[in-house]
ChimeraX commands (.cxc) that place a marker at each C-alpha (Angstrom):
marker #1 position 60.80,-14.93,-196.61 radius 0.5
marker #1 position 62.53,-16.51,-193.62 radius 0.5
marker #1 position 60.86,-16.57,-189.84 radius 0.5
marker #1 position 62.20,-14.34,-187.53 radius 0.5
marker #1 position 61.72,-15.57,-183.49 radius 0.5
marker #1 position 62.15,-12.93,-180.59 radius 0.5
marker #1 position 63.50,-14.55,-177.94 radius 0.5
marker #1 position 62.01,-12.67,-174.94 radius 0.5
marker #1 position 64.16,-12.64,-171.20 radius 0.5
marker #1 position 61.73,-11.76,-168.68 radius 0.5
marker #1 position 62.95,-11.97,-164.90 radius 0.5
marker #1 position 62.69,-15.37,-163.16 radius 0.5
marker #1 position 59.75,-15.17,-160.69 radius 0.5
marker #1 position 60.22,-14.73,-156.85 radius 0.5
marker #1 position 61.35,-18.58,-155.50 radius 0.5
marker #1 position 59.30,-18.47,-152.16 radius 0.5
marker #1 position 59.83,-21.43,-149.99 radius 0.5
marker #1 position 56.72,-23.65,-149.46 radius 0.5
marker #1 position 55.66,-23.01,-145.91 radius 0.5
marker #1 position 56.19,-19.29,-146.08 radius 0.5
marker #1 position 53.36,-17.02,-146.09 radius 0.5
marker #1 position 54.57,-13.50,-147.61 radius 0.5
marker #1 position 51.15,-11.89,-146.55 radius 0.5
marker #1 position 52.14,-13.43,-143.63 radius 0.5
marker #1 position 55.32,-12.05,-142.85 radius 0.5
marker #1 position 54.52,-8.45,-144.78 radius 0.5
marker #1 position 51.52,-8.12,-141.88 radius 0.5
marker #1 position 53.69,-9.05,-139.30 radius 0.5
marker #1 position 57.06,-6.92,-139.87 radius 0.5
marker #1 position 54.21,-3.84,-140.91 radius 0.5
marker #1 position 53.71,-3.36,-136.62 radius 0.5
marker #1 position 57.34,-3.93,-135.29 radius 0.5
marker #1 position 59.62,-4.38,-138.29 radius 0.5
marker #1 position 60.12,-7.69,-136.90 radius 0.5
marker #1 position 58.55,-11.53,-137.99 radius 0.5
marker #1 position 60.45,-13.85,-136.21 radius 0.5
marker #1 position 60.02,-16.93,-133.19 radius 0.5
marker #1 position 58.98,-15.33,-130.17 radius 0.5
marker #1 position 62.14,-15.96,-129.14 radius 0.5
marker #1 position 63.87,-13.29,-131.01 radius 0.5
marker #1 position 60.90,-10.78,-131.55 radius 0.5
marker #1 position 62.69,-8.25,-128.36 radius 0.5
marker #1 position 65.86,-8.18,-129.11 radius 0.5
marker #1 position 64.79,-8.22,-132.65 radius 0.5
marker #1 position 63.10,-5.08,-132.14 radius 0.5
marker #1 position 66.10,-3.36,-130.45 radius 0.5
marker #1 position 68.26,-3.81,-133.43 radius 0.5
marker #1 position 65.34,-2.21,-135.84 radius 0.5
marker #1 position 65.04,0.76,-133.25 radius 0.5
marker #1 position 68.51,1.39,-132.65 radius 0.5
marker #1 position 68.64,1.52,-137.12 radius 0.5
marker #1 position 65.74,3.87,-136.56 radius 0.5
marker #1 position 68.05,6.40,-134.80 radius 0.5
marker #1 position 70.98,5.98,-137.12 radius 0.5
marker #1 position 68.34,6.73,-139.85 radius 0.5
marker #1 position 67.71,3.27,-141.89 radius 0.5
marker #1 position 64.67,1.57,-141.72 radius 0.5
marker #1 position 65.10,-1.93,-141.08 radius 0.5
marker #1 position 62.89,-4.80,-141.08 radius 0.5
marker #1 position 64.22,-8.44,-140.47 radius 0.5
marker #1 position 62.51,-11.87,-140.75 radius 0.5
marker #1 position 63.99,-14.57,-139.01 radius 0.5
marker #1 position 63.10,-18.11,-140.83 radius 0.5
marker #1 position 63.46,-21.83,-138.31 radius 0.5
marker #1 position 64.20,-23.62,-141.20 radius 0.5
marker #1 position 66.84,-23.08,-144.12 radius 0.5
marker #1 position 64.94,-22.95,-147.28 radius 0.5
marker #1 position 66.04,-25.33,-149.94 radius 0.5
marker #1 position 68.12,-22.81,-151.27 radius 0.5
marker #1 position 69.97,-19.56,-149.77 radius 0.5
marker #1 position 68.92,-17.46,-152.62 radius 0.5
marker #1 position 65.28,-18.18,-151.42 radius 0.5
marker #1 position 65.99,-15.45,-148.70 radius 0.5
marker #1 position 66.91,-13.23,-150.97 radius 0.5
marker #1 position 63.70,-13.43,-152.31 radius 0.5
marker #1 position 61.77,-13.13,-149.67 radius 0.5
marker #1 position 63.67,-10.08,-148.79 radius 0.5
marker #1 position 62.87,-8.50,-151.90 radius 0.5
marker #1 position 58.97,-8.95,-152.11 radius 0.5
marker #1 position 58.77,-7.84,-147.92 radius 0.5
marker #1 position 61.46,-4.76,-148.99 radius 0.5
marker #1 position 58.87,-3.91,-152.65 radius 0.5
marker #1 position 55.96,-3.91,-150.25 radius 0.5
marker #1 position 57.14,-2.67,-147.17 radius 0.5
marker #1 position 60.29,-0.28,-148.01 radius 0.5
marker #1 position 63.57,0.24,-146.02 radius 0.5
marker #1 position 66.08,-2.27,-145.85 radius 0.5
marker #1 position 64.81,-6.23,-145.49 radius 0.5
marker #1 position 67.12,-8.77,-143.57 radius 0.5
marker #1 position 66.39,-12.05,-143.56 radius 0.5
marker #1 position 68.01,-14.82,-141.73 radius 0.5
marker #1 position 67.77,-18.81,-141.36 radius 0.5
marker #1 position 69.75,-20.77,-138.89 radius 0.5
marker #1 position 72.66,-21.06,-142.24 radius 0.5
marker #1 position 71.62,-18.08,-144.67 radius 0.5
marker #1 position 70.99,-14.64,-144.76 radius 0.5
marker #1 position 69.56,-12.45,-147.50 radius 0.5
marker #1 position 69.09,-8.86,-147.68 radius 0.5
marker #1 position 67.05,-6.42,-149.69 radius 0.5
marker #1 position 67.40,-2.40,-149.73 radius 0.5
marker #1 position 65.61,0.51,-151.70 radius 0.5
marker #1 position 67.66,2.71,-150.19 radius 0.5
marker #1 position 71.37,1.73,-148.88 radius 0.5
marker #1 position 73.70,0.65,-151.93 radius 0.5
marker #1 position 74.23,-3.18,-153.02 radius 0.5
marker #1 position 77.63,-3.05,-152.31 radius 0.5
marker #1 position 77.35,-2.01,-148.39 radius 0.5
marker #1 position 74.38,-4.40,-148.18 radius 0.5
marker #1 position 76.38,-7.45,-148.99 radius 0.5
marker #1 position 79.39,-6.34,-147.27 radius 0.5
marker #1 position 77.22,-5.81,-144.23 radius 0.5
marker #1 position 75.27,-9.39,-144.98 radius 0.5
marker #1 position 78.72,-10.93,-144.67 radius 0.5
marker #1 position 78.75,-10.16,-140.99 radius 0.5
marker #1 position 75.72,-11.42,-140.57 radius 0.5
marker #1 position 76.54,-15.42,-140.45 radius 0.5
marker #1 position 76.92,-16.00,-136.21 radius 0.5
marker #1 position 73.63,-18.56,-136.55 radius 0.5
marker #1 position 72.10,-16.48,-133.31 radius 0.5
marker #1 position 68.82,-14.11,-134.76 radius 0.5
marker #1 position 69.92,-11.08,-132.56 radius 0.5
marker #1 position 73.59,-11.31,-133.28 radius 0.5
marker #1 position 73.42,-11.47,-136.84 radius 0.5
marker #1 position 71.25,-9.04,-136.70 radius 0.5
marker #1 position 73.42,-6.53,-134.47 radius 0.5
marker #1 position 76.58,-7.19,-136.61 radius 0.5
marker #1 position 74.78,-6.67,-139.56 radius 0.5
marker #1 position 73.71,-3.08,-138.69 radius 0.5
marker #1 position 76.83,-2.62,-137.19 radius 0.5
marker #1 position 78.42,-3.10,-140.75 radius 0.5
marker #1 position 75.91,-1.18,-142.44 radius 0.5
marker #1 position 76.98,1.63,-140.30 radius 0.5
marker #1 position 80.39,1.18,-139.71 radius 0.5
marker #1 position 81.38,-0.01,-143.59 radius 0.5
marker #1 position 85.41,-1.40,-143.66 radius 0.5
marker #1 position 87.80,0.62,-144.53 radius 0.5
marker #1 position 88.22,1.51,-148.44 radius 0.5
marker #1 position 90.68,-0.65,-149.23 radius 0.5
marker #1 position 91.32,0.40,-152.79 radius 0.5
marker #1 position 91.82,4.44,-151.71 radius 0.5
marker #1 position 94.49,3.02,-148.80 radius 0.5
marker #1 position 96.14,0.98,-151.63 radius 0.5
marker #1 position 96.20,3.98,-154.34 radius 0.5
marker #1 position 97.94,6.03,-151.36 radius 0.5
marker #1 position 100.57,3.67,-150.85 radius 0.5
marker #1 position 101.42,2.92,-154.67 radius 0.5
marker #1 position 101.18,6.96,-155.01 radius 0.5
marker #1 position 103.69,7.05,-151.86 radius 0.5
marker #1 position 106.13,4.51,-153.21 radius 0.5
marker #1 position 105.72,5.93,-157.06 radius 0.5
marker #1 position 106.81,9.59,-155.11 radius 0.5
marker #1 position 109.19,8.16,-153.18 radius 0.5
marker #1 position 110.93,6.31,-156.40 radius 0.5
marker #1 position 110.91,9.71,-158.15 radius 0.5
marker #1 position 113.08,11.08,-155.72 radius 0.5
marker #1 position 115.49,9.00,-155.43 radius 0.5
marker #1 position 116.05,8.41,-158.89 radius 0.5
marker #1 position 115.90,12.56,-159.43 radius 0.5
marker #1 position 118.94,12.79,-156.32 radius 0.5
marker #1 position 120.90,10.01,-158.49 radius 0.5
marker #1 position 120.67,12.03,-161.59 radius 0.5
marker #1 position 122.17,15.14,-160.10 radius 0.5
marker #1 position 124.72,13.40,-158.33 radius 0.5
marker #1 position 126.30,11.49,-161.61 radius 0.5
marker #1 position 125.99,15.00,-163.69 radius 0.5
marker #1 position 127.95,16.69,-161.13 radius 0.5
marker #1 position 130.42,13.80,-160.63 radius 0.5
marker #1 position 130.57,14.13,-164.51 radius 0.5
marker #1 position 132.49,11.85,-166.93 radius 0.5
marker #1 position 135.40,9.92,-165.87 radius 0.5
marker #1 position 138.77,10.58,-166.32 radius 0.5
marker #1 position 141.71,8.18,-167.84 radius 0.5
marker link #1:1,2 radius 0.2
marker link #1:2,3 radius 0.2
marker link #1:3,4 radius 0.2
marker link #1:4,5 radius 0.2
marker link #1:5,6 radius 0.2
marker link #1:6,7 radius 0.2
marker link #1:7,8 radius 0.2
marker link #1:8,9 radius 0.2
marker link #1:9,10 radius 0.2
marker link #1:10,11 radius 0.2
marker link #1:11,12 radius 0.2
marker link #1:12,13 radius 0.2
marker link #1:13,14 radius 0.2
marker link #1:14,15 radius 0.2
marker link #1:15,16 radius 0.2
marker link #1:16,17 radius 0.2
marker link #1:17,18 radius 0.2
marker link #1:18,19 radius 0.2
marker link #1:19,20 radius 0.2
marker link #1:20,21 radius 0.2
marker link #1:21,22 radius 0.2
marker link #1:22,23 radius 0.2
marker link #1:23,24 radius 0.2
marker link #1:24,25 radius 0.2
marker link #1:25,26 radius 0.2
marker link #1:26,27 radius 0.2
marker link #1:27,28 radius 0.2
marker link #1:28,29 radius 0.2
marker link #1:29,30 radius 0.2
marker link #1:30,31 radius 0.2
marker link #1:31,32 radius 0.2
marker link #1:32,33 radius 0.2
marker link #1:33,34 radius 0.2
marker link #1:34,35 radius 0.2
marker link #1:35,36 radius 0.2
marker link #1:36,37 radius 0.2
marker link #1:37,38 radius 0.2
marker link #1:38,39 radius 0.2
marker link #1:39,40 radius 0.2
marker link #1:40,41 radius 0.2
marker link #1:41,42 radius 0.2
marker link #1:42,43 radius 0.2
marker link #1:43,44 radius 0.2
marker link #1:44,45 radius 0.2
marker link #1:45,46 radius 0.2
marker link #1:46,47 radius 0.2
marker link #1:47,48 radius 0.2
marker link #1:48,49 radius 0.2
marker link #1:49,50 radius 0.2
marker link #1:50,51 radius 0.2
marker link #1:51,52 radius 0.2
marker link #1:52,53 radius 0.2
marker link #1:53,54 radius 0.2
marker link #1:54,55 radius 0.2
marker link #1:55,56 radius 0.2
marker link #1:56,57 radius 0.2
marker link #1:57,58 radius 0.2
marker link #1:58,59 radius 0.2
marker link #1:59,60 radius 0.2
marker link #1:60,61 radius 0.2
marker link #1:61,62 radius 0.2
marker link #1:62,63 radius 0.2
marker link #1:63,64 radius 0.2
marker link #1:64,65 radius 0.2
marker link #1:65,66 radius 0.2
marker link #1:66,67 radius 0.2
marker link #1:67,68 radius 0.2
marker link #1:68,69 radius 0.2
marker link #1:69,70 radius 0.2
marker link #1:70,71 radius 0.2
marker link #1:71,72 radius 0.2
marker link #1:72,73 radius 0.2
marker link #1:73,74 radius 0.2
marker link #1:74,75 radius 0.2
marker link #1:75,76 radius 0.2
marker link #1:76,77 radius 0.2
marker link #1:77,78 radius 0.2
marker link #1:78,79 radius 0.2
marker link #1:79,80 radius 0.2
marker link #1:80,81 radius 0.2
marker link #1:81,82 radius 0.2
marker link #1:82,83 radius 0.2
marker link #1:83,84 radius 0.2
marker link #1:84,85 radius 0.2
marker link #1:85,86 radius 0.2
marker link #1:86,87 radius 0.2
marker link #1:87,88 radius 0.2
marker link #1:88,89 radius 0.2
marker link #1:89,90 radius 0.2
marker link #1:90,91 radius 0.2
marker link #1:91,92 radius 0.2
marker link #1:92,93 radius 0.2
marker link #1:93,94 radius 0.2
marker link #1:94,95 radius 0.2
marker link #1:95,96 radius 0.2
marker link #1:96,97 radius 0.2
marker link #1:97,98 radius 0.2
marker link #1:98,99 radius 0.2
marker link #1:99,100 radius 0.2
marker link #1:100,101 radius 0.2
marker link #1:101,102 radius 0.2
marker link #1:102,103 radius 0.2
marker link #1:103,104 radius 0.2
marker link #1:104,105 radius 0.2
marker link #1:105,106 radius 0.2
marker link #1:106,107 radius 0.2
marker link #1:107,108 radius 0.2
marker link #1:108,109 radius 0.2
marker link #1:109,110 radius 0.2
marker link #1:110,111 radius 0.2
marker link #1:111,112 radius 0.2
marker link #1:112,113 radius 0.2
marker link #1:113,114 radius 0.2
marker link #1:114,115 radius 0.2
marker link #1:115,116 radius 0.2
marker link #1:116,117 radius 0.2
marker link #1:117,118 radius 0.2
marker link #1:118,119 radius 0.2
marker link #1:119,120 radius 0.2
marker link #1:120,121 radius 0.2
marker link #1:121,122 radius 0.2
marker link #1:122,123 radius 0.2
marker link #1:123,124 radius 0.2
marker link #1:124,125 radius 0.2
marker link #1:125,126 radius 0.2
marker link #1:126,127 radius 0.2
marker link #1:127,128 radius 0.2
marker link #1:128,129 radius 0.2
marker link #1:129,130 radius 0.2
marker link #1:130,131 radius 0.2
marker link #1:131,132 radius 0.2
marker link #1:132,133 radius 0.2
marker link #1:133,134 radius 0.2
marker link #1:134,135 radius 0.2
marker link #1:135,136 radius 0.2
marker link #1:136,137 radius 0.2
marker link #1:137,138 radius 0.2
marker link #1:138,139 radius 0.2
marker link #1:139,140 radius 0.2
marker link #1:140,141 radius 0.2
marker link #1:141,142 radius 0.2
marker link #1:142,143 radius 0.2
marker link #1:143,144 radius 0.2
marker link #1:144,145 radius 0.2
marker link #1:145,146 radius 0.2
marker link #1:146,147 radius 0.2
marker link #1:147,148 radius 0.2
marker link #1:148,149 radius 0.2
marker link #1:149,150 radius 0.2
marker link #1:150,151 radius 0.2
marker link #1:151,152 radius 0.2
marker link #1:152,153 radius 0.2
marker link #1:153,154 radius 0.2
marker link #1:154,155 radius 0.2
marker link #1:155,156 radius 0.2
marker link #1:156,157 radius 0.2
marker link #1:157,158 radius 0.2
marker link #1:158,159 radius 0.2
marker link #1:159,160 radius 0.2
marker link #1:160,161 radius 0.2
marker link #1:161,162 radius 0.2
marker link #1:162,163 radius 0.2
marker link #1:163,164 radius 0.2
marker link #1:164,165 radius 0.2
marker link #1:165,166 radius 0.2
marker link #1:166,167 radius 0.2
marker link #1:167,168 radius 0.2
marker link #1:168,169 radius 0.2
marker link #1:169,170 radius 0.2
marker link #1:170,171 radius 0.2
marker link #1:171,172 radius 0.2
view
């Protein structure tokens, strides 16, 4: 009787850059939603209490260093978002990465796209700014016009018709 091997896919562990401590970080952003240089921590903590009044919960975590790779923040993000809840951004003087239980993927990344200025505060502002404020929905403005044109197409086409059937067949 032949072997039969299960091949098992379990979900890569969390890749969290040496040098960060997520106990750390979780105890930190737990009092002001903020773990970041000293620097940053005030206007850090505008931009999670101005998210307060639009009604997201945000915590950020600004990193010095770039990790050794961006998808490191997204890690981090993840573990301080599974303990902590809300919406995680974290930024390093290159990357961002982002973590939310409760805003969708899609505006989180769009919004995370806005967030590369390289200033803590400012990424941080534009990010909640897209979060927010999402673009415009591209795809509804382009089904209008194509639904427009398609309308517009019929028309004319419809105004030929009648015009050759009452110009009728031509004579000799």
């Amino acid at each position: 009787m032949p072997v039969s091997h299960t091949i098992a896919f379990l979900p890569a562990p969390a890749d969290i850059p040496a040098g960060v401590d997520i106990d750390t970080v979780v105890a930190d952003v737990q009092d002001d939603g903020v773990s970041a240089p000293a620097d940053d921590v005030a206007g850090l903590q505008a931009v999670v209490a101005r998210a307060e009044t639009e009604g997201i919960t945000l915590r950020i975590v600004v990193l010095e260093e770039n990790p050794g790779r961006d998808s490191q923040l997204r890690d981090i993000a993840t573990d301080v978002g599974t303990q902590e809840g809300g919406t995680v951004l974290v930024l390093s003087p290159s990357w961002v990465g982002t973590y939310s239980d409760s805003l969708p993927r899609v505006a989180v990344e769009d919004a995370q796209d806005h967030a590369y200025t390289g200033d803590a505060v400012d990424s941080a502002n534009q990010f909640l700014d897209a979060v927010i404020e999402p673009d415009a929905p591209y795809g509804l403005i382009t089904a209008g016009i194509v639904l427009v044109v398609g309308a517009a197409a019929a028309v004319v086409w419809s105004l030929r018709s009648r015009r050759s059937a009452d110009v009728g067949p031509a004579q000799d």
